[in-house]
mmCIF file of the C-alpha atoms, coordinates in Angstrom:
data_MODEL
# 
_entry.id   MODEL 
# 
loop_
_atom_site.group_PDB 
_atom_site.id 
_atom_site.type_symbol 
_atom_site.label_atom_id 
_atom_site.label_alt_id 
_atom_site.label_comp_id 
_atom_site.label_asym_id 
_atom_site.label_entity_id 
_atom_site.label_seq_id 
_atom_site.pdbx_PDB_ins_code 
_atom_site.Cartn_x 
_atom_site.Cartn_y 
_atom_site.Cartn_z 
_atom_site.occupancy 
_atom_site.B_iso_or_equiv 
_atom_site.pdbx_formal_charge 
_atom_site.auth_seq_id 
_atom_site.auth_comp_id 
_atom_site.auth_asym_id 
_atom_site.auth_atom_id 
_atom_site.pdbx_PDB_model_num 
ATOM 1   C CA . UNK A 1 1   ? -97.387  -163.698 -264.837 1.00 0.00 ? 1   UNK A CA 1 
ATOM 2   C CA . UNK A 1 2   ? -94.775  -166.542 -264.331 1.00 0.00 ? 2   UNK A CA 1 
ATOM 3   C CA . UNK A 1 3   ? -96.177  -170.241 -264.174 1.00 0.00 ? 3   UNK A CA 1 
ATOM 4   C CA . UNK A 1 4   ? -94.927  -171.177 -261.112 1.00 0.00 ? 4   UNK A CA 1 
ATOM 5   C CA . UNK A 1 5   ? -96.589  -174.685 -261.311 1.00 0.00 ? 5   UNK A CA 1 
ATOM 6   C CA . UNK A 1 6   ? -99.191  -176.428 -263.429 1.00 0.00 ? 6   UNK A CA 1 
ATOM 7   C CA . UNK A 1 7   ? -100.619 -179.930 -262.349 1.00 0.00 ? 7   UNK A CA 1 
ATOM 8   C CA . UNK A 1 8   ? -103.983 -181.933 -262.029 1.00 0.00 ? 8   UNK A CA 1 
ATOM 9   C CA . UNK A 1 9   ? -104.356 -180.355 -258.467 1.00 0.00 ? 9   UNK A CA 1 
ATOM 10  C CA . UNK A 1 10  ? -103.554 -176.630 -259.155 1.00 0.00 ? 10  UNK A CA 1 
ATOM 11  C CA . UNK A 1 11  ? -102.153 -174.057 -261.258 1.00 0.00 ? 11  UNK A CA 1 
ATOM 12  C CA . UNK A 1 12  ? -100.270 -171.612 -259.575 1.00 0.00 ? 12  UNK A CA 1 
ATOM 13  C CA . UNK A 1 13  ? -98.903  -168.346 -261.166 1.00 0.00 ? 13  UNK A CA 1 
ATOM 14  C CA . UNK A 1 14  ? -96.261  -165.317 -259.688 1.00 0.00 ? 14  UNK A CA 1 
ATOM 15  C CA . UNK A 1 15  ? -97.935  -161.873 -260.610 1.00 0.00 ? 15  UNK A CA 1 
ATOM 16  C CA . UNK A 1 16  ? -95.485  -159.361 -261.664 1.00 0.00 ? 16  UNK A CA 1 
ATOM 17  C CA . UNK A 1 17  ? -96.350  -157.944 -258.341 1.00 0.00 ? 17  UNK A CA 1 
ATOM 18  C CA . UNK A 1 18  ? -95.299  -160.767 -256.518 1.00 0.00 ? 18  UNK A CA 1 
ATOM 19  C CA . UNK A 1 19  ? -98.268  -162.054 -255.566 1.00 0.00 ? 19  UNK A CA 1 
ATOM 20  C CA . UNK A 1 20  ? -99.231  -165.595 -255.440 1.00 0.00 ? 20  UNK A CA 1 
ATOM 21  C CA . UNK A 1 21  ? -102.119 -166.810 -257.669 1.00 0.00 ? 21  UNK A CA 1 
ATOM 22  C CA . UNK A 1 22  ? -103.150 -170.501 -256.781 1.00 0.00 ? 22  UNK A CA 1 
ATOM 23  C CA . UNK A 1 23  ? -106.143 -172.359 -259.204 1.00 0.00 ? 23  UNK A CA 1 
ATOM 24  C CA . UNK A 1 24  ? -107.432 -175.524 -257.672 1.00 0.00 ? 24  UNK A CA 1 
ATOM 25  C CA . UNK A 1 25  ? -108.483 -178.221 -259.918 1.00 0.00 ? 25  UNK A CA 1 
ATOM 26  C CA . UNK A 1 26  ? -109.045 -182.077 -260.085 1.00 0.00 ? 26  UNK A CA 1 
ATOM 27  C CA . UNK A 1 27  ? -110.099 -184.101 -257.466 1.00 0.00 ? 27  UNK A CA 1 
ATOM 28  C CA . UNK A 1 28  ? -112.158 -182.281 -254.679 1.00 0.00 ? 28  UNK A CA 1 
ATOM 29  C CA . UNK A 1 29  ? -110.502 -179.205 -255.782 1.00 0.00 ? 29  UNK A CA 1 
ATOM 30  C CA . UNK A 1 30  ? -113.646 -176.978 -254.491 1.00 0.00 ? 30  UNK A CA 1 
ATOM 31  C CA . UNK A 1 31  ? -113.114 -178.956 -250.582 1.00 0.00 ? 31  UNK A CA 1 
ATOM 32  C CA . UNK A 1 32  ? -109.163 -178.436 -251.133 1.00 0.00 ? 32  UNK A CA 1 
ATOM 33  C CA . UNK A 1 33  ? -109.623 -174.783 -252.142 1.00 0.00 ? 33  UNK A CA 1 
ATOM 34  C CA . UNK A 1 34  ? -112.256 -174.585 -248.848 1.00 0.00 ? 34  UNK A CA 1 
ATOM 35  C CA . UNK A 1 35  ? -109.710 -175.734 -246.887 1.00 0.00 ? 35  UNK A CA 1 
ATOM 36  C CA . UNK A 1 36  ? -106.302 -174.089 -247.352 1.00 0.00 ? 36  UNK A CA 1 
ATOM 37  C CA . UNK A 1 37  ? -108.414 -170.913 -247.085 1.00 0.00 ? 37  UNK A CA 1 
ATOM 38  C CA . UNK A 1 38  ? -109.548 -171.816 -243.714 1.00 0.00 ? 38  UNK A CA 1 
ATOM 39  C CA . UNK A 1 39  ? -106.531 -172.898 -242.422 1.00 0.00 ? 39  UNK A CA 1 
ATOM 40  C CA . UNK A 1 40  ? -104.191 -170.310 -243.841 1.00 0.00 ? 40  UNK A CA 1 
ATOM 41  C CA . UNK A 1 41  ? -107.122 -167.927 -241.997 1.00 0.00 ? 41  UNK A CA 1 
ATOM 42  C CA . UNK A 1 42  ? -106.372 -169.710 -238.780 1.00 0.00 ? 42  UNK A CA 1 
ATOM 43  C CA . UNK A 1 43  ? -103.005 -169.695 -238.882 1.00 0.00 ? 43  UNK A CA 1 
ATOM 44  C CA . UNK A 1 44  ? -103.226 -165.711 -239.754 1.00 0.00 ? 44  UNK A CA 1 
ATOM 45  C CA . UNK A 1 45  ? -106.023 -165.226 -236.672 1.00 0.00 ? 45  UNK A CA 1 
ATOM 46  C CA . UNK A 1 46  ? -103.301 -167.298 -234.593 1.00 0.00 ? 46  UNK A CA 1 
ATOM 47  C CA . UNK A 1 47  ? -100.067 -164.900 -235.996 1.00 0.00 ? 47  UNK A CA 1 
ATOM 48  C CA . UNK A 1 48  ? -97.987  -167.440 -237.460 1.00 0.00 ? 48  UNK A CA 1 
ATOM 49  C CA . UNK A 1 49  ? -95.577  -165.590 -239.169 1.00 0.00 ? 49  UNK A CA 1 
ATOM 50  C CA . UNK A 1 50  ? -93.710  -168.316 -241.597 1.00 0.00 ? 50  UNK A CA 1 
ATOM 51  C CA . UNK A 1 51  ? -97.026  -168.797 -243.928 1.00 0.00 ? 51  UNK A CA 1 
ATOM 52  C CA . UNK A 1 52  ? -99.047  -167.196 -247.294 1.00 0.00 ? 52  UNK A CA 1 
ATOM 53  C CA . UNK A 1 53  ? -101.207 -163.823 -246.111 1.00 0.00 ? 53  UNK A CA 1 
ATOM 54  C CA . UNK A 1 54  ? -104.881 -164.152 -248.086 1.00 0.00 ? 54  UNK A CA 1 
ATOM 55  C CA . UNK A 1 55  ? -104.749 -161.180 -250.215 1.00 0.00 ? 55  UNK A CA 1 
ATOM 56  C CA . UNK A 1 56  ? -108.093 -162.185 -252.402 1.00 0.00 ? 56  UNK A CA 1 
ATOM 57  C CA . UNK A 1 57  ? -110.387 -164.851 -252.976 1.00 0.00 ? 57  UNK A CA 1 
ATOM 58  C CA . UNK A 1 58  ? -112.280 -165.766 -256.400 1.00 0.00 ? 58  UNK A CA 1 
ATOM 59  C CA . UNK A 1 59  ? -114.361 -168.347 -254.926 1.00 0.00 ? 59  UNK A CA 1 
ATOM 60  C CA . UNK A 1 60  ? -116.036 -169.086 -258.525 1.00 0.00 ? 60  UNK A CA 1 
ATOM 61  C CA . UNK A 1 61  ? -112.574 -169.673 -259.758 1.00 0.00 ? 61  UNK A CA 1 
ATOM 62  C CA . UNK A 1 62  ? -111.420 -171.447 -256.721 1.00 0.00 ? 62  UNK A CA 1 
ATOM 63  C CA . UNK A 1 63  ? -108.537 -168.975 -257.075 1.00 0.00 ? 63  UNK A CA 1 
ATOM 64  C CA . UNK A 1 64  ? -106.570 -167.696 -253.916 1.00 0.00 ? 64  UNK A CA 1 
ATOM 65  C CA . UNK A 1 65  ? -104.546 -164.868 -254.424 1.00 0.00 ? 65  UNK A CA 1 
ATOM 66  C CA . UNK A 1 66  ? -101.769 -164.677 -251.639 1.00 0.00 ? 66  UNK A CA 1 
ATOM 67  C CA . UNK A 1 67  ? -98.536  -163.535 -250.414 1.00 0.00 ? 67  UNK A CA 1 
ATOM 68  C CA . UNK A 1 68  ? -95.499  -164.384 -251.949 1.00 0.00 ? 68  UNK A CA 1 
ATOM 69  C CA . UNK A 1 69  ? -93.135  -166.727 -249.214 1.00 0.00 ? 69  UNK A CA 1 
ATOM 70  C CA . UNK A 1 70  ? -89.910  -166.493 -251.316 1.00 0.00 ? 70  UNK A CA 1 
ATOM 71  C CA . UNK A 1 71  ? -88.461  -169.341 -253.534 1.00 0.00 ? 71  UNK A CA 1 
ATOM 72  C CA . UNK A 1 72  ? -88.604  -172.880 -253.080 1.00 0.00 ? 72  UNK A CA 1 
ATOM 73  C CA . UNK A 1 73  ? -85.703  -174.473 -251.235 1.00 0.00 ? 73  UNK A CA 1 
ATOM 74  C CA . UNK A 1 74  ? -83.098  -176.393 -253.139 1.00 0.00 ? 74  UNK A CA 1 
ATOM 75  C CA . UNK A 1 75  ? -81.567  -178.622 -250.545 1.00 0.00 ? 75  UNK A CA 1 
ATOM 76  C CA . UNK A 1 76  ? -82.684  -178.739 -247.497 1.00 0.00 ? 76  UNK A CA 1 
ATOM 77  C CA . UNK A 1 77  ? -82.152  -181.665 -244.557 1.00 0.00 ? 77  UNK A CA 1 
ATOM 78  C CA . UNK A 1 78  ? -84.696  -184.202 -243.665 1.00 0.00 ? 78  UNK A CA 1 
ATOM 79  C CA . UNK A 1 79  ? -84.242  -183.617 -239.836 1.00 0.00 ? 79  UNK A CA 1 
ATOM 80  C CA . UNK A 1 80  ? -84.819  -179.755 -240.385 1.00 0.00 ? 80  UNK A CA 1 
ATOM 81  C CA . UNK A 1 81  ? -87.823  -180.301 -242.823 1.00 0.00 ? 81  UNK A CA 1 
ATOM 82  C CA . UNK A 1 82  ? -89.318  -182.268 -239.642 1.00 0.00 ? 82  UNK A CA 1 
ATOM 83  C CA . UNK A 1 83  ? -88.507  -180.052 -237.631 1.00 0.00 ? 83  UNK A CA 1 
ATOM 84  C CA . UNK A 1 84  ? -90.225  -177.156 -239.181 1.00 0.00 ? 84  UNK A CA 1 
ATOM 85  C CA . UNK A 1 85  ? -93.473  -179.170 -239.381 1.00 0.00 ? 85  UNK A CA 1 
ATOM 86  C CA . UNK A 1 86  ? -93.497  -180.434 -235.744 1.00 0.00 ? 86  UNK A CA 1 
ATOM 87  C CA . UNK A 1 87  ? -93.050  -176.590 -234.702 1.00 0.00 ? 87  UNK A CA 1 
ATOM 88  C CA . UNK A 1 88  ? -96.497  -175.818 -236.767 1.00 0.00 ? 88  UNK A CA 1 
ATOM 89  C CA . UNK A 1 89  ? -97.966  -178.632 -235.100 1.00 0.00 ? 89  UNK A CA 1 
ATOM 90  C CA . UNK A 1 90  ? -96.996  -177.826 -231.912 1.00 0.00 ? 90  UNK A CA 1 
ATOM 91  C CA . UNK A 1 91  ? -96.811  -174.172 -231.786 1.00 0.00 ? 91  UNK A CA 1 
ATOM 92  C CA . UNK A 1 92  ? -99.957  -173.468 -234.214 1.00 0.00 ? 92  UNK A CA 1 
ATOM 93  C CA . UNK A 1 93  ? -102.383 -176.959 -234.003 1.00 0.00 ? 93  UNK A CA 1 
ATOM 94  C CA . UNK A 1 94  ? -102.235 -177.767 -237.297 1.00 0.00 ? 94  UNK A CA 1 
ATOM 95  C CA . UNK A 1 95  ? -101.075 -180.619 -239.208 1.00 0.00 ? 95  UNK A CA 1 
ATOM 96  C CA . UNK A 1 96  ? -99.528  -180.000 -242.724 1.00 0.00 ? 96  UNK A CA 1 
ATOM 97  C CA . UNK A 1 97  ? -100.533 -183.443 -243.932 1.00 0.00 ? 97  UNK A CA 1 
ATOM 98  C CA . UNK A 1 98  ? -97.981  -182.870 -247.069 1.00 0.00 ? 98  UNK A CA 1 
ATOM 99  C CA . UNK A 1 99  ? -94.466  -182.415 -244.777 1.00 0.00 ? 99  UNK A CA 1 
ATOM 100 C CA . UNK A 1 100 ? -91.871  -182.886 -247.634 1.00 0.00 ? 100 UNK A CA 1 
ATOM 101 C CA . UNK A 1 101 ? -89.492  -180.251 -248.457 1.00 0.00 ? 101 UNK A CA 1 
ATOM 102 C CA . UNK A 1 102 ? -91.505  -179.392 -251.132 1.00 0.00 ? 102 UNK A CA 1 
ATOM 103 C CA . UNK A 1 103 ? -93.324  -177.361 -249.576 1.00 0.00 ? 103 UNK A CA 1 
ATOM 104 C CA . UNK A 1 104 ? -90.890  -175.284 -247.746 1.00 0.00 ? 104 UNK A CA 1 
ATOM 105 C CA . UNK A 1 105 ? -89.726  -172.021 -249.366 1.00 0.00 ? 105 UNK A CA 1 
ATOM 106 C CA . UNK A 1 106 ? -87.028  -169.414 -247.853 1.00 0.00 ? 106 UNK A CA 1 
ATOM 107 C CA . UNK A 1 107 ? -87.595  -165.772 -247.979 1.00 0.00 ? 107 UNK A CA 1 
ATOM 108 C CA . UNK A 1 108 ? -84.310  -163.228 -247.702 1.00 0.00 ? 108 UNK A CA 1 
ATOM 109 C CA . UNK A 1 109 ? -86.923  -160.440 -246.586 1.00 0.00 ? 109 UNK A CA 1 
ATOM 110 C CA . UNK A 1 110 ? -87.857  -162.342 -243.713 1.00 0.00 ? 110 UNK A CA 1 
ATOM 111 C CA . UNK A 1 111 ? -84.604  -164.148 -243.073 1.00 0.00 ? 111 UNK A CA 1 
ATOM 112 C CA . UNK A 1 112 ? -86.770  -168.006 -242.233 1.00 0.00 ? 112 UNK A CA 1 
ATOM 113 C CA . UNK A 1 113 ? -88.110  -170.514 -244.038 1.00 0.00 ? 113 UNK A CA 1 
ATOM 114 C CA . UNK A 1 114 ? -91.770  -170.480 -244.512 1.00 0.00 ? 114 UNK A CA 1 
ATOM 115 C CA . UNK A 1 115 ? -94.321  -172.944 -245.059 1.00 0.00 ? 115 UNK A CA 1 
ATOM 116 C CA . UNK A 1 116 ? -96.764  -173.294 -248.525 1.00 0.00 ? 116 UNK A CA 1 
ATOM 117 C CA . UNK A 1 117 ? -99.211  -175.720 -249.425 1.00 0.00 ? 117 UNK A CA 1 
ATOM 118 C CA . UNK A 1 118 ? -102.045 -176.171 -247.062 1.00 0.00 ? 118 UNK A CA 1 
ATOM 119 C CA . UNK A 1 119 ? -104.751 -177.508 -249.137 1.00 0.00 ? 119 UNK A CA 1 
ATOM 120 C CA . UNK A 1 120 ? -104.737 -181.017 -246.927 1.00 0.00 ? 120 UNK A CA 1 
ATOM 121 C CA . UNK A 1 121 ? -103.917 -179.629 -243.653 1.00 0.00 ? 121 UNK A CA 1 
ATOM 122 C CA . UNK A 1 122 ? -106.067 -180.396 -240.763 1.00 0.00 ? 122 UNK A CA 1 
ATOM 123 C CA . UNK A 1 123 ? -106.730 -178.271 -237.610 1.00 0.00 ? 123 UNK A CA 1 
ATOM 124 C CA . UNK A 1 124 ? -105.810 -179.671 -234.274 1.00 0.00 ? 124 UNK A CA 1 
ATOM 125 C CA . UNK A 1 125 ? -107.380 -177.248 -231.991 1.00 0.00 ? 125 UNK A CA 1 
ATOM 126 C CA . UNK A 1 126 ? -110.614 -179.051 -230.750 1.00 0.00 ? 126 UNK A CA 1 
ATOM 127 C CA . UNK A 1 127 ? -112.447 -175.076 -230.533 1.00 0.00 ? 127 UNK A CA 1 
ATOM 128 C CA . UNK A 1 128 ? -112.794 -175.664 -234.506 1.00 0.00 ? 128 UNK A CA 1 
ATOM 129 C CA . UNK A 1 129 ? -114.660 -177.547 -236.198 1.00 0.00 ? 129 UNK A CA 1 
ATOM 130 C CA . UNK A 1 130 ? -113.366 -179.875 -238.246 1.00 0.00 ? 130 UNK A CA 1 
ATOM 131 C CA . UNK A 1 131 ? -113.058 -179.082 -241.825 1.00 0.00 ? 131 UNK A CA 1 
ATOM 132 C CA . UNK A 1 132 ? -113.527 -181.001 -244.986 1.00 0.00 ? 132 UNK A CA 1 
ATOM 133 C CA . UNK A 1 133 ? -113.383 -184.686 -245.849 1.00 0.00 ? 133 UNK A CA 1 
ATOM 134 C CA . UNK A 1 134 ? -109.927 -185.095 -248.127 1.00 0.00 ? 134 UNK A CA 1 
ATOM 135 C CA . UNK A 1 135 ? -108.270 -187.828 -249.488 1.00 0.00 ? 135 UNK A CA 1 
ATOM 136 C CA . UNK A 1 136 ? -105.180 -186.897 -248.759 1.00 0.00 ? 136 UNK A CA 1 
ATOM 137 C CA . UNK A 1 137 ? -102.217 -187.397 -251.099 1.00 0.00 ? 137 UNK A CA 1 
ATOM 138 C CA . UNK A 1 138 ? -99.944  -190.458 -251.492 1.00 0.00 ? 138 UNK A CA 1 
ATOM 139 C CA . UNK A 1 139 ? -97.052  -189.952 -248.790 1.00 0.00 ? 139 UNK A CA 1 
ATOM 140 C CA . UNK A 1 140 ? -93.996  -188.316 -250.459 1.00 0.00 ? 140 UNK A CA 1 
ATOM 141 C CA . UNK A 1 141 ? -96.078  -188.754 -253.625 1.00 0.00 ? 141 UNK A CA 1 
ATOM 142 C CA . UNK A 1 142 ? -95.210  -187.053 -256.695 1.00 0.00 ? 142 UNK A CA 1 
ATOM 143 C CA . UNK A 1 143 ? -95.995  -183.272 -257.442 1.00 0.00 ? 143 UNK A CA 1 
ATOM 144 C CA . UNK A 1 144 ? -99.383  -182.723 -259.342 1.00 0.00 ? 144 UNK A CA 1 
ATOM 145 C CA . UNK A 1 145 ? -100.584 -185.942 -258.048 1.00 0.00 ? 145 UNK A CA 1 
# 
């Protein structure tokens, strides 16, 4: 497997079979781990295309195992990177709560950008109940913060 990233909040790791293998650690990394499972199962239940598929969940481990969204953007600009979060919003009800480019990949195979990283999100839809209590990162705060 290829280390992909390796912080305080999560260790995530590219199987040779492309899949996506995310660790949560640190602080509230069991209610982070809760949470971008039960939003990245919304989004799925609600068929938002541009997002990680749940492939397996090691709930001891708080390990997700997930589809793989293509590579992380280079460059990117700001109005497009707020543009592609105010379409989740709107489109999807949900809030990324971490909109920086950093959390945008691109994927050739689907020909769009796609959206990673939902650990903080929060739900809009009123039908669900509300998830977790987060503190949610610093904005535009450093990785692995």
């Amino acid at each position: 497997m290829q280390d992909m990233k390796d912080t305080r909040r999560a260790w995530v790791r590219i199987g040779y079979d492309g899949r996506v293998h995310k660790t949560f650690r640190g602080h509230q990394a069991k209610e982070r781990f809760q949470n971008e499972l039960r939003v990245l199962r919304y989004l799925e239940a609600r068929a938002c295309p541009a997002v990680p598929r749940v492939l397996e969940i090691h709930e001891d481990e708080l390990r997700l195992v997930t589809t793989n969204c293509g590579r992380r953007i280079e460059r990117i600009a700001e109005p497009r990177v707020r543009e592609l979060f105010a379409d989740l919003e709107a489109r999807y009800q949900v809030r990324h709560e971490d909109p920086y480019a950093r959390n945008i990949t691109y994927s050739p195979e689907a020909g769009s950008f796609c959206l990673i990283d939902f650990e903080f999100a929060t739900i809009l839809d009123p039908s669900v109940p509300p998830g977790p209590a987060l503190d949610l990162p610093e904005p535009d705060g450093p990785r692995g913060d």
